[in-house]
N, CA, C and O atoms as a printed pandas DataFrame, in Angstrom:
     atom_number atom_name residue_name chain_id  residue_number  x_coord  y_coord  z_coord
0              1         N          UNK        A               1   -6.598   -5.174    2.132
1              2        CA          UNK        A               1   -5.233   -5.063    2.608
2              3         C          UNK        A               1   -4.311   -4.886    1.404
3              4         O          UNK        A               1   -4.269   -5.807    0.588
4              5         N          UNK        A               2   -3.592   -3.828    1.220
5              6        CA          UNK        A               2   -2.590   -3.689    0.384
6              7         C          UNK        A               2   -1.198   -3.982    0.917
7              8         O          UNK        A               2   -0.494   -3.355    1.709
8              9         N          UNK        A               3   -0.989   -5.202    0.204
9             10        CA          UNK        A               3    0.279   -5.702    0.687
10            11         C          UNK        A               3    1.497   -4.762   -0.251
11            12         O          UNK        A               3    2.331   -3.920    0.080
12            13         N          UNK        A               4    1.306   -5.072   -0.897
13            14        CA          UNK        A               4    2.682   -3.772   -2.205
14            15         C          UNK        A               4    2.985   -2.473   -1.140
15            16         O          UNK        A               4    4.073   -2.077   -0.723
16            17         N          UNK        A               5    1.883   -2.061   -0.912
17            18        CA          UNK        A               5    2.015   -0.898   -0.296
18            19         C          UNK        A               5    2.375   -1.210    1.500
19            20         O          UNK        A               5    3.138   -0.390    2.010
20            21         N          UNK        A               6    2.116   -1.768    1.948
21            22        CA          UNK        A               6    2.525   -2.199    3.159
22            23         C          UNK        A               6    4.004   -2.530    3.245
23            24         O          UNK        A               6    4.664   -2.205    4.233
24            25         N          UNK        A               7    4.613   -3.285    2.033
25            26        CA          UNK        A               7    5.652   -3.703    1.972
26            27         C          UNK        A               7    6.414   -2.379    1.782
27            28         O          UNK        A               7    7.214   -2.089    2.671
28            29         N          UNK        A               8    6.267   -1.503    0.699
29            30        CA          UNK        A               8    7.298   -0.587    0.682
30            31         C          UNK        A               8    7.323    0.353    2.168
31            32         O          UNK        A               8    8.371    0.617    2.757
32            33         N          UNK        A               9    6.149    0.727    2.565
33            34        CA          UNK        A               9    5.627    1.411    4.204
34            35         C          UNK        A               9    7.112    0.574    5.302
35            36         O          UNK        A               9    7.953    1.068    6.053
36            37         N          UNK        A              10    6.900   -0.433    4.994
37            38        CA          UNK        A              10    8.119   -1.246    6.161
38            39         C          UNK        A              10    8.830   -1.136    5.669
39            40         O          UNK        A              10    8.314   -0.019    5.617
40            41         N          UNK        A              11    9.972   -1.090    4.923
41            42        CA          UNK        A              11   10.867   -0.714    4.314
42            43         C          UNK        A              11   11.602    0.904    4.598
43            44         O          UNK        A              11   12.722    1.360    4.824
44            45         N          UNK        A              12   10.296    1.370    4.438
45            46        CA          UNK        A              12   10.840    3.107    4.104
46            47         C          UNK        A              12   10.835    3.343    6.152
47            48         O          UNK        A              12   11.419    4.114    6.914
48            49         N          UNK        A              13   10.108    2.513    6.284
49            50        CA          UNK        A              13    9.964    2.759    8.296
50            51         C          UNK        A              13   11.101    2.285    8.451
51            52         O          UNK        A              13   11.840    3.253    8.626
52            53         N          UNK        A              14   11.896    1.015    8.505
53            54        CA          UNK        A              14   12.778    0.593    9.105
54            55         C          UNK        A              14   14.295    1.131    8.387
55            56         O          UNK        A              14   15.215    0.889    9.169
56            57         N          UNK        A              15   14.652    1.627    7.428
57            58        CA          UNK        A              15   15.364    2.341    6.661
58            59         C          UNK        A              15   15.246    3.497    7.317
59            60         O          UNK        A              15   16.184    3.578    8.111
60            61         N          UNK        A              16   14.396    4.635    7.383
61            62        CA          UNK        A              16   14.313    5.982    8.262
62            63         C          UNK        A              16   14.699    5.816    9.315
63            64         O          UNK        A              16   15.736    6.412    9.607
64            65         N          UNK        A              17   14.163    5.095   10.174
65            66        CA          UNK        A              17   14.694    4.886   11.628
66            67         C          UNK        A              17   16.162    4.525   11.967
67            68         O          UNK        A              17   16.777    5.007   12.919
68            69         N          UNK        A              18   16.640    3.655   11.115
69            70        CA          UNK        A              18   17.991    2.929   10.707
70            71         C          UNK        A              18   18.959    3.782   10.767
71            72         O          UNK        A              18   19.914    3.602   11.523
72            73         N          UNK        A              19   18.825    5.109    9.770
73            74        CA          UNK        A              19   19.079    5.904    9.281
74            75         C          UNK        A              19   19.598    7.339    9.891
75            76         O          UNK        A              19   20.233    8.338    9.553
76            77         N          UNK        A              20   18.655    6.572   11.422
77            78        CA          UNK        A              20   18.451    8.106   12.479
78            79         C          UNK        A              20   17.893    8.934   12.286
79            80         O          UNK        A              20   18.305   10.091   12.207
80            81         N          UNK        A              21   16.163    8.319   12.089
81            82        CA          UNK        A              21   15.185    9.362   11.921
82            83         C          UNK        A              21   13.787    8.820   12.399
83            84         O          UNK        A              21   12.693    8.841   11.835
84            85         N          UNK        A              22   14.162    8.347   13.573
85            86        CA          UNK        A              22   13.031    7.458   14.169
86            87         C          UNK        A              22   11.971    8.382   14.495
87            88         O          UNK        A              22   11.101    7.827   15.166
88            89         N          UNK        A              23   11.773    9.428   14.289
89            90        CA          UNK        A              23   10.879   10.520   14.984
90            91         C          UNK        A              23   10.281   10.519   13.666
91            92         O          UNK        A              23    9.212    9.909   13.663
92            93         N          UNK        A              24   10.603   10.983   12.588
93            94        CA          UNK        A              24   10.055   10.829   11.437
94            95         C          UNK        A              24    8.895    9.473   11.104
95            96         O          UNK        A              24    7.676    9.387   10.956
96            97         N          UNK        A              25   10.080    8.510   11.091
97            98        CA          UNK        A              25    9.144    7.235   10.876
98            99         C          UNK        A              25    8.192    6.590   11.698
99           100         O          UNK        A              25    7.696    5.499   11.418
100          101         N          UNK        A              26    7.942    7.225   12.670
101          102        CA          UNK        A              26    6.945    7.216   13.715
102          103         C          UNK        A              26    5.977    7.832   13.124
103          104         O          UNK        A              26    5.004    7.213   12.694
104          105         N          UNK        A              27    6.106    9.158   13.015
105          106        CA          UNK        A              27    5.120   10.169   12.668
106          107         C          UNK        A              27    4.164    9.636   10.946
107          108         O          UNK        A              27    2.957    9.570   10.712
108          109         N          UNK        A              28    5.375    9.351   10.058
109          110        CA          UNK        A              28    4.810    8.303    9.329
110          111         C          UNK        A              28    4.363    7.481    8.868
111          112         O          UNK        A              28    3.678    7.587    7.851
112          113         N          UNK        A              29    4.693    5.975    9.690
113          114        CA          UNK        A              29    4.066    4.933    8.957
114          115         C          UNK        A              29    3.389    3.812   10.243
115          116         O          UNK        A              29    2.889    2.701   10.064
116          117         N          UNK        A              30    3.587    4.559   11.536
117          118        CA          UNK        A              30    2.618    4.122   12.671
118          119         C          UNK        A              30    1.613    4.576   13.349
119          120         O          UNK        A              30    1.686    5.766   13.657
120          121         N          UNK        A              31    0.599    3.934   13.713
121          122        CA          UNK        A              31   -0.948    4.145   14.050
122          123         C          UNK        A              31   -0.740    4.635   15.966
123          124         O          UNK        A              31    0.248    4.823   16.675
124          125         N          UNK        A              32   -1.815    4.672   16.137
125          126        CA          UNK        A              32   -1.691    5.321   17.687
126          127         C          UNK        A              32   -1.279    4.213   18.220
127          128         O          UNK        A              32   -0.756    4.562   19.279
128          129         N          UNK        A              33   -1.194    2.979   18.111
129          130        CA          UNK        A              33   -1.264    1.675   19.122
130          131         C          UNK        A              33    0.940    1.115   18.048
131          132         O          UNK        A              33    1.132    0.943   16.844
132          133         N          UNK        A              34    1.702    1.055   18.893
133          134        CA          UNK        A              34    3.042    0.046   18.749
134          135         C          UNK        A              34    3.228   -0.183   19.522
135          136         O          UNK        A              34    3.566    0.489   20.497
136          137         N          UNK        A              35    3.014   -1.680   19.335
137          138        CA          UNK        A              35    3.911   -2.973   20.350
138          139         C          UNK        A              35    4.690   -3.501   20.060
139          140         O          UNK        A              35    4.551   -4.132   19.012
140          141         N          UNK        A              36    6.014   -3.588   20.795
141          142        CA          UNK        A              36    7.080   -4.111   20.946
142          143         C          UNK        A              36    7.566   -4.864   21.547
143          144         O          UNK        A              36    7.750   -4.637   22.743
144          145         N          UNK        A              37    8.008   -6.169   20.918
145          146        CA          UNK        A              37    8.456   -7.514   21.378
146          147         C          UNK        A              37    9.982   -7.815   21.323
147          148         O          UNK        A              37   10.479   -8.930   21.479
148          149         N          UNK        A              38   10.821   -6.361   21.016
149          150        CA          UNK        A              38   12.533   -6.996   20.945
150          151         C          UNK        A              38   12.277   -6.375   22.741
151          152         O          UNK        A              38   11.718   -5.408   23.258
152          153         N          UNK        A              39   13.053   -7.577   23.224
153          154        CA          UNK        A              39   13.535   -6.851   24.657
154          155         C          UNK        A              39   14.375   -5.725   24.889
155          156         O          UNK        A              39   14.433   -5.272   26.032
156          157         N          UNK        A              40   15.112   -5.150   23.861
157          158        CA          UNK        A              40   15.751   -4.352   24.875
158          159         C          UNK        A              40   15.583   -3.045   23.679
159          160         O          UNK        A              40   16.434   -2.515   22.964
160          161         N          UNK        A              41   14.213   -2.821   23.809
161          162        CA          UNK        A              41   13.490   -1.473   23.536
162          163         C          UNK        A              41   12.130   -1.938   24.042
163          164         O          UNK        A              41   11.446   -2.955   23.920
164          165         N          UNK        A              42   12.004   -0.493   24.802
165          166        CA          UNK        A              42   10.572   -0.195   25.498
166          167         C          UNK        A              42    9.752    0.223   24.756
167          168         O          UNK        A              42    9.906    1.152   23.964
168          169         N          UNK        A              43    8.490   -0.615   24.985
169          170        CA          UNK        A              43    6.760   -0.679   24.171
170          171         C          UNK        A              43    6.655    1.020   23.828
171          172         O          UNK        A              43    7.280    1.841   24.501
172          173         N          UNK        A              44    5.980    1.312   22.955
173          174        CA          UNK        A              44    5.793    2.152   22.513
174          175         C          UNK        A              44    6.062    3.085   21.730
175          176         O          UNK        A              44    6.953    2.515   21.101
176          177         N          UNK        A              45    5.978    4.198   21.219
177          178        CA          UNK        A              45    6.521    5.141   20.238
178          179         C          UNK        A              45    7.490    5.629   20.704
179          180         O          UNK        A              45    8.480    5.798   19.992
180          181         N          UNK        A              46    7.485    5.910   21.731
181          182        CA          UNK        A              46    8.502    6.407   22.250
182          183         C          UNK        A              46    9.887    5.707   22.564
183          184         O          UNK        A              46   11.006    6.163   22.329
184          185         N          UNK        A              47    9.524    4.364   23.213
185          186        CA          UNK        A              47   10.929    3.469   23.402
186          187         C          UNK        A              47   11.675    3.198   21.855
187          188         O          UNK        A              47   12.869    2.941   21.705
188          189         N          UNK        A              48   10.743    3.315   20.854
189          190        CA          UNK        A              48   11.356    3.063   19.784
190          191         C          UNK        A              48   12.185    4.209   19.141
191          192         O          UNK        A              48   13.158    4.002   18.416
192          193         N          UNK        A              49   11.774    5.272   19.427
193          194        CA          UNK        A              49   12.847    6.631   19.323
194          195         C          UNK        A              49   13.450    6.927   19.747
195          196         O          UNK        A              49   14.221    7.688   19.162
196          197         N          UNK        A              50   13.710    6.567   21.362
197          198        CA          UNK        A              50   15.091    6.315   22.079
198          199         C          UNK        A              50   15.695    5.722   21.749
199          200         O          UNK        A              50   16.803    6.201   21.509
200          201         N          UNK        A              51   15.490    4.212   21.463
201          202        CA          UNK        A              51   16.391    3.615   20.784
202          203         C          UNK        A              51   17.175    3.646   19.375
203          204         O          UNK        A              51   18.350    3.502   19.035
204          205         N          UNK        A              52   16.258    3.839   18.886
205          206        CA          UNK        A              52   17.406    4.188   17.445
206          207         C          UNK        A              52   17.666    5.759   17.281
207          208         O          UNK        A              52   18.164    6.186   16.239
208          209         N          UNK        A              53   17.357    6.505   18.209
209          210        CA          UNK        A              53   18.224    7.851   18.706
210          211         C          UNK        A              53   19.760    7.378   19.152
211          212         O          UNK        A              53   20.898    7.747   18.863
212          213         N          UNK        A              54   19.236    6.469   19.920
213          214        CA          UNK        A              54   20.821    6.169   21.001
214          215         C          UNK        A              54   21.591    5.500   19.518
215          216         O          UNK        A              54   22.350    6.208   18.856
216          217         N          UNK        A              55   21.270    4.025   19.112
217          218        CA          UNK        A              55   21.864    3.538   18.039
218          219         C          UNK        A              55   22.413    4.623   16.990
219          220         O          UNK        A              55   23.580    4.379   16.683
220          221         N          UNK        A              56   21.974    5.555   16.473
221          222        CA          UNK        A              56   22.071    6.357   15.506
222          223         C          UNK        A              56   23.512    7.261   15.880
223          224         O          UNK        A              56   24.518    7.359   15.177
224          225         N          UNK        A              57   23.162    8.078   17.665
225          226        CA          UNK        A              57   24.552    8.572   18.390
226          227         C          UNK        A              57   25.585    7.941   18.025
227          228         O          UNK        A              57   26.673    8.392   17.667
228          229         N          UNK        A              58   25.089    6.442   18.157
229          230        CA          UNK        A              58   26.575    5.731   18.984
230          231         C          UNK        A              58   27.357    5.002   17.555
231          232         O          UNK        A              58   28.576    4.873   17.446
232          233         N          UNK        A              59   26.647    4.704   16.839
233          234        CA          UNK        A              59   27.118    3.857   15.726
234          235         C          UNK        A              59   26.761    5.021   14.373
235          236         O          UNK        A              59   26.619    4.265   13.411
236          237         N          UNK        A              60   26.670    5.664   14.147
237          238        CA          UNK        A              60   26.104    6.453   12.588
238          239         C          UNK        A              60   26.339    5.866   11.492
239          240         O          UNK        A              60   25.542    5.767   10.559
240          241         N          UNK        A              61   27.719    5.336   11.543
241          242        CA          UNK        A              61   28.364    4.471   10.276
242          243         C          UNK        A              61   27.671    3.018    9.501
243          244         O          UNK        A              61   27.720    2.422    8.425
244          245         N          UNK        A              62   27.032    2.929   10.806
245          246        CA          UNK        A              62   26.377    1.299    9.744
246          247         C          UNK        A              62   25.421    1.459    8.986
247          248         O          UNK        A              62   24.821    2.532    8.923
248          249         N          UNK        A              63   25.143    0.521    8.348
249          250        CA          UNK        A              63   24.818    0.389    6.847
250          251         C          UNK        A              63   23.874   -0.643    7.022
251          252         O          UNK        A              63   24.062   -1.369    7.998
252          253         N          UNK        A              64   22.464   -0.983    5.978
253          254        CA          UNK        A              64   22.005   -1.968    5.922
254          255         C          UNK        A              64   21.137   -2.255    4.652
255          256         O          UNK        A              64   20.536   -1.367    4.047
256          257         N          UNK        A              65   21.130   -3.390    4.354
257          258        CA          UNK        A              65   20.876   -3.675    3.080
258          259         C          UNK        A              65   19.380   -4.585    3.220
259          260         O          UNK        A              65   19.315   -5.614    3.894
260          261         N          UNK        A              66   18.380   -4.091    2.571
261          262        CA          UNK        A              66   17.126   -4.670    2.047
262          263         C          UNK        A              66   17.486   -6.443    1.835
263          264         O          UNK        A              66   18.666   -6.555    2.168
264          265         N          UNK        A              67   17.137   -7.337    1.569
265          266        CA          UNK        A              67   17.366   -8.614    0.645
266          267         C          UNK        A              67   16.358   -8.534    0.499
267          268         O          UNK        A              67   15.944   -7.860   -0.444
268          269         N          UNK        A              68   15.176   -9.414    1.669
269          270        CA          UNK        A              68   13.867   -9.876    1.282
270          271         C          UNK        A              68   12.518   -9.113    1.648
271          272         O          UNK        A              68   12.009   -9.538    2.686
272          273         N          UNK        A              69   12.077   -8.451    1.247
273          274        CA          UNK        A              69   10.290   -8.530    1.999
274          275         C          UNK        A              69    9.168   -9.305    1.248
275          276         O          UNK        A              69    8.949   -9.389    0.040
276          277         N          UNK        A              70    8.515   -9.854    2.325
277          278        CA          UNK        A              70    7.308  -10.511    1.904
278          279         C          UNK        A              70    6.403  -10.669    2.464
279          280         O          UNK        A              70    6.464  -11.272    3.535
280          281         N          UNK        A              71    5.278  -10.226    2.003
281          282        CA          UNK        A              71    3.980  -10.008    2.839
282          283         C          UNK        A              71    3.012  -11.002    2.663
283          284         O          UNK        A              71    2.909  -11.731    1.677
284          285         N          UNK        A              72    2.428  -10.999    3.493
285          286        CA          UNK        A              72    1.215  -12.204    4.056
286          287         C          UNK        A              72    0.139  -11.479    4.673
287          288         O          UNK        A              72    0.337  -10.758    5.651
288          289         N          UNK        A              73   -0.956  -11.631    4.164
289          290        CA          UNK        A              73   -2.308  -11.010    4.916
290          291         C          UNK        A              73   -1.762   -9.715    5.716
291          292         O          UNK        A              73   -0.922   -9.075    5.084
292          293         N          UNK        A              74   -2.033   -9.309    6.764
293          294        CA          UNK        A              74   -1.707   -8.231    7.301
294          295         C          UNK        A              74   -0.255   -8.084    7.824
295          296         O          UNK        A              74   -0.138   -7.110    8.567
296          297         N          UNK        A              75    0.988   -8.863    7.611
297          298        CA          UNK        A              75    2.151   -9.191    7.901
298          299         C          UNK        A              75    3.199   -8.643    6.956
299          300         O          UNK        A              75    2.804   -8.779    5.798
300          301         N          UNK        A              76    4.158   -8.183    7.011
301          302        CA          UNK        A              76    5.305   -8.031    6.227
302          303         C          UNK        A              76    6.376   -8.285    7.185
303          304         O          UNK        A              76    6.418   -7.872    8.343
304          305         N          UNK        A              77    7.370   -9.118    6.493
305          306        CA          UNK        A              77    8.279   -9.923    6.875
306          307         C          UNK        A              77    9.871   -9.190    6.084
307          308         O          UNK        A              77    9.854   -9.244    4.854
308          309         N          UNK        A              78   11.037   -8.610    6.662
309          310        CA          UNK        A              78   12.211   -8.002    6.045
310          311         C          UNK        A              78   13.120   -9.155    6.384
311          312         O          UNK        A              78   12.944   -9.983    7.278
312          313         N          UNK        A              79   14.023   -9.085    5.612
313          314        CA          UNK        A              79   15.491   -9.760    6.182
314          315         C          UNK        A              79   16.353   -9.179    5.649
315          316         O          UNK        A              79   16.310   -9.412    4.441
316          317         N          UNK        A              80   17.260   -8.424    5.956
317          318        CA          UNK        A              80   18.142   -7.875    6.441
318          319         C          UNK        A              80   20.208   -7.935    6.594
319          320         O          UNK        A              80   20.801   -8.616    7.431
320          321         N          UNK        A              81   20.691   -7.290    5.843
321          322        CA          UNK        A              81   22.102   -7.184    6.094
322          323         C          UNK        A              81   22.922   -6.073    6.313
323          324         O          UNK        A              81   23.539   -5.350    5.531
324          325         N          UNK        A              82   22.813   -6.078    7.474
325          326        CA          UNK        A              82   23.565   -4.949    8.336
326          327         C          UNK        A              82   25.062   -5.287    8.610
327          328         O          UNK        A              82   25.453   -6.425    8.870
328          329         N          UNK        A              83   25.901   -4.131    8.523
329          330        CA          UNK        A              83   27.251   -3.888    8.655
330          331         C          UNK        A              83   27.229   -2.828    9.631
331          332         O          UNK        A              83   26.419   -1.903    9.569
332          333         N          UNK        A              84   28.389   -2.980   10.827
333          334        CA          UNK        A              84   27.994   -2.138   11.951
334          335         C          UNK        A              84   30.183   -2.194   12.044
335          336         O          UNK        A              84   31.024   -3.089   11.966
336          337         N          UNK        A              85   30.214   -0.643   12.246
337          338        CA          UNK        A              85   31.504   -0.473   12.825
338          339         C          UNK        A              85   32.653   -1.730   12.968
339          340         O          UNK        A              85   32.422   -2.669   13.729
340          341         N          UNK        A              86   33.583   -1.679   12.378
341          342        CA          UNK        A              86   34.482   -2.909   12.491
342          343         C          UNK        A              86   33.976   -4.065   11.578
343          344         O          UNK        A              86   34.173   -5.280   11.551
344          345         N          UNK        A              87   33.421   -3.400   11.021
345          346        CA          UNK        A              87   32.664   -4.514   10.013
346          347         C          UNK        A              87   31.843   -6.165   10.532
347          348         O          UNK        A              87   31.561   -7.190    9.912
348          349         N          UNK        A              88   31.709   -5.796   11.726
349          350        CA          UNK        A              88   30.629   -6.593   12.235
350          351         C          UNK        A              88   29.021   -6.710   11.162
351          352         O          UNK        A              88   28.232   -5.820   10.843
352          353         N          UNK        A              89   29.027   -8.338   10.812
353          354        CA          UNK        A              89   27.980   -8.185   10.208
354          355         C          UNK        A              89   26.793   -9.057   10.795
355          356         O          UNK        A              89   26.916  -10.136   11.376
356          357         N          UNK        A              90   25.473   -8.289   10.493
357          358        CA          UNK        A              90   24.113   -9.399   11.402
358          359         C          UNK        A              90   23.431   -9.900    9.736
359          360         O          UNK        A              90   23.707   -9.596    8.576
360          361         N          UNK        A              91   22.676  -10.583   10.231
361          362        CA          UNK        A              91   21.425  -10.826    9.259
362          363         C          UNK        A              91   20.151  -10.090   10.720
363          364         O          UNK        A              91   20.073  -10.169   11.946
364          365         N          UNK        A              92   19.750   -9.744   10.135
365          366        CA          UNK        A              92   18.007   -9.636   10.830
366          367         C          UNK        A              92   17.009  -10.340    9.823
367          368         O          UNK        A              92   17.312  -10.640    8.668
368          369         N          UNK        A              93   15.418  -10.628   10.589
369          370        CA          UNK        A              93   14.388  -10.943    9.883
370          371         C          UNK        A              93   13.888   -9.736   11.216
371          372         O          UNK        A              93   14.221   -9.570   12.389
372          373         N          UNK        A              94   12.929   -9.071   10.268
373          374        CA          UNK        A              94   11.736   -8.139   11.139
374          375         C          UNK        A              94   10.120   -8.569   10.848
375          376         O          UNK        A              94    9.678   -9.109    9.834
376          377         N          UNK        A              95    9.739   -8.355   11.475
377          378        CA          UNK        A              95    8.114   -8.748   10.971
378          379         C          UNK        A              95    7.541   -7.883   11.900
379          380         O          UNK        A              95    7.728   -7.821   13.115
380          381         N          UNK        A              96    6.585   -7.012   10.937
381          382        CA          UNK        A              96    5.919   -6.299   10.967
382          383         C          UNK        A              96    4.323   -6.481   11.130
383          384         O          UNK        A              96    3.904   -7.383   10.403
384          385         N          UNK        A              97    3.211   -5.771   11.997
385          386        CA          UNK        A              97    1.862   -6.120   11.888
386          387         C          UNK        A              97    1.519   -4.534   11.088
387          388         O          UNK        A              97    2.230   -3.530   11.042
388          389         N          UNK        A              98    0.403   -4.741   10.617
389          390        CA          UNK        A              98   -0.291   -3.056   10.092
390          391         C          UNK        A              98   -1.376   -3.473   10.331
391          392         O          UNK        A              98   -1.794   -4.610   10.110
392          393         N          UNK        A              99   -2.121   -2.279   10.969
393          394        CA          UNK        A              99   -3.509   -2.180   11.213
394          395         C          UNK        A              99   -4.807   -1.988   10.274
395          396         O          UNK        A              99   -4.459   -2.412    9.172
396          397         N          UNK        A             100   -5.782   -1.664   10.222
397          398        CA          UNK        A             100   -6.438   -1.786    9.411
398          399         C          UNK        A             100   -6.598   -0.095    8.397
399          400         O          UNK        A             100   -7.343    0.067    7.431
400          401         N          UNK        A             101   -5.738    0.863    8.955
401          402        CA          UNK        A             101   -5.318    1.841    8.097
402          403         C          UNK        A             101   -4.123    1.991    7.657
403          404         O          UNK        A             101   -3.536    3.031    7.360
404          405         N          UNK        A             102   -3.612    0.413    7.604
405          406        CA          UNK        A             102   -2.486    0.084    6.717
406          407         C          UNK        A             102   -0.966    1.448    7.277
407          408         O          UNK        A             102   -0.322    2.301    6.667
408          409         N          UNK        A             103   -1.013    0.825    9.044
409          410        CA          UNK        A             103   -0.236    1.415    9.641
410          411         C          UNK        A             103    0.682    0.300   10.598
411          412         O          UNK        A             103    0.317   -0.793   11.032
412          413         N          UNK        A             104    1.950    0.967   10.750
413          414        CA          UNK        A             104    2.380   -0.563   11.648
414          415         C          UNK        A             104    2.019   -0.173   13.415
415          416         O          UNK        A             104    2.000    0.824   14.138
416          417         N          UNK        A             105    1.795   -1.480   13.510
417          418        CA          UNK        A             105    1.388   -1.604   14.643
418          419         C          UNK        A             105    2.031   -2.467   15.842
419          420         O          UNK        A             105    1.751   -2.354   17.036
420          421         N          UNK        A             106    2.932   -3.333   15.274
421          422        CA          UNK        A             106    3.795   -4.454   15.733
422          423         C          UNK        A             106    4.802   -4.872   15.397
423          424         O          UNK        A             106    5.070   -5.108   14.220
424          425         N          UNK        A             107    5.440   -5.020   16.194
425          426        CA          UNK        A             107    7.269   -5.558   15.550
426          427         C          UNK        A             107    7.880   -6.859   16.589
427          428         O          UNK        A             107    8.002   -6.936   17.812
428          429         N          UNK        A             108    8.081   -7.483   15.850
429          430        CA          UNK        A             108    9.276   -8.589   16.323
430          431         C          UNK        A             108   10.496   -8.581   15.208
431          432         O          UNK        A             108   10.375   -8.168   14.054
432          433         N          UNK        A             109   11.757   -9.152   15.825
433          434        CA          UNK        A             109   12.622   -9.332   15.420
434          435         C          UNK        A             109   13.572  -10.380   15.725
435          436         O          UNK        A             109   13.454  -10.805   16.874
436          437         N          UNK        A             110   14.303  -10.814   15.165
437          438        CA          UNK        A             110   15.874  -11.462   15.245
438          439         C          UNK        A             110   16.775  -10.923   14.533
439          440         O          UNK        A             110   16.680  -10.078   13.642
440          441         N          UNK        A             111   18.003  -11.656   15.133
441          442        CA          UNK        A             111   19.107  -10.846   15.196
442          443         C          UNK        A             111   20.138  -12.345   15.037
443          444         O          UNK        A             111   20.137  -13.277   15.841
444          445         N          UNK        A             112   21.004  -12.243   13.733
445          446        CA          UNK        A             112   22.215  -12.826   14.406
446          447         C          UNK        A             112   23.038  -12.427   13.494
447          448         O          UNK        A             112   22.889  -12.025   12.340
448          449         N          UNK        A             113   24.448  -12.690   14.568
449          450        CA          UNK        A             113   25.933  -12.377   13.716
450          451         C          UNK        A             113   26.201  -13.293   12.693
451          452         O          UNK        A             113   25.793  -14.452   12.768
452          453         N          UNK        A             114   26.725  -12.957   11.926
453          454        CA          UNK        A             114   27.344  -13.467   10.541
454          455         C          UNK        A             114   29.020  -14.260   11.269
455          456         O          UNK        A             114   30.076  -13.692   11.552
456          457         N          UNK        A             115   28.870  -14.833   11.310
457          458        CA          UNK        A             115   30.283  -16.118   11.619
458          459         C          UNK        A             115   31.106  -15.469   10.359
459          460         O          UNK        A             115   30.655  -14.977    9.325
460          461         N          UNK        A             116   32.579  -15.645   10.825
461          462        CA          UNK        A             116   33.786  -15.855   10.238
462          463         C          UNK        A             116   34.145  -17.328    9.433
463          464         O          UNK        A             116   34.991  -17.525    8.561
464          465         N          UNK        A             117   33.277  -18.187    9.996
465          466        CA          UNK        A             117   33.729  -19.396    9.082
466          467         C          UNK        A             117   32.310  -19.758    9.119
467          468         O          UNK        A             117   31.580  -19.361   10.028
468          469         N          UNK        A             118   31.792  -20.685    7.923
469          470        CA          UNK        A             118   30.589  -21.655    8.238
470          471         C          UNK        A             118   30.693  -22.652    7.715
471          472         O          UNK        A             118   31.683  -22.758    6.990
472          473         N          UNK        A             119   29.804  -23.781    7.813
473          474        CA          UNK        A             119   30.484  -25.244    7.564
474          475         C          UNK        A             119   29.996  -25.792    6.168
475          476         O          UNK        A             119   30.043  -26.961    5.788
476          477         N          UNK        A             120   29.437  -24.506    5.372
477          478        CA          UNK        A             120   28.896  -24.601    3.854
478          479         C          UNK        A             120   29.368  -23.292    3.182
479          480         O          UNK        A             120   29.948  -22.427    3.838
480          481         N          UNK        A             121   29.070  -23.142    1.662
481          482        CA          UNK        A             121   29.398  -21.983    0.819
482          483         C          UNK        A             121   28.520  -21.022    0.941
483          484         O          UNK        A             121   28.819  -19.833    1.055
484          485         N          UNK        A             122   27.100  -21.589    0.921
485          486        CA          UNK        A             122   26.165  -20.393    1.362
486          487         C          UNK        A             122   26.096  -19.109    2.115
487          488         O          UNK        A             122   26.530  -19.131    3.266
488          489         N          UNK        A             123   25.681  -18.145    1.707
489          490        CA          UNK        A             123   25.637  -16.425    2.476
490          491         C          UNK        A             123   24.012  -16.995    3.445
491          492         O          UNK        A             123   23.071  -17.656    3.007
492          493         N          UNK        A             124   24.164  -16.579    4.449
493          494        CA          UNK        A             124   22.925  -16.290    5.159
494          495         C          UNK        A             124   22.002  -15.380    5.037
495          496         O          UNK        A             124   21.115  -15.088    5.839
496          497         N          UNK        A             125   22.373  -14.670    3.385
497          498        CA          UNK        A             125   21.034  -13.989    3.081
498          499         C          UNK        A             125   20.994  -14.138    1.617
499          500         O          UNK        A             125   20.037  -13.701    0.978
């Protein structure tokens, strides 16, 4: 298992797609088999190119920033700082599976907004 290389593979996948080029990063860095665990995109290659087709339409302007990846056995793990229209900001964590031709195969995610006030100095990423 090449994790280095797995890690940059998720990166350059979720950046392309991000980006509005989910057809691309399909064709690239996923195996015949993606499963999908965010609810509101449908299993497969395909639900995942609708969706960040539609995202890409509707929002073009946002932005997102790398912080962390870190990989574990067949796992790579992102977290995430996205800026979306109106300057709405999220943190994400993504986690990624790759198969055994070091392709992704699985995705989960979270999602949350960045608060206007918090009850410490700390950034949430």
């Amino acid at each position: 298992m090449n994790q280095e290389r797995n890690k940059e593979h998720a990166i350059a996948f979720y950046k392309m797609a991000y980006e509005g080029n989910p057809k691309q990063a399909i064709s690239h860095y996923t195996g015949e088999e993606y499963i999908q665990h965010n609810p509101d995109v449908a299993d497969g290659t395909q639900g995942f190119i609708d969706y960040f087709e539609k995202m890409q339409e509707e929002y073009p302007d946002k932005s997102i920033e790398f912080v962390r990846c870190i990989a574990e056995g067949n796992l790579v793990a992102l977290h995430t700082h996205q800026t979306w229209p109106g300057n709405d900001q999220y943190v994400t964590m993504d986690f990624f599976r790759f198969d055994k031709q070091g392709k992704i195969c699985e995705h989960w995610d979270a999602i949350q907004q960045i608060p206007e006030k918090s009850a410490n100095p700390n950034t949430m990423y």
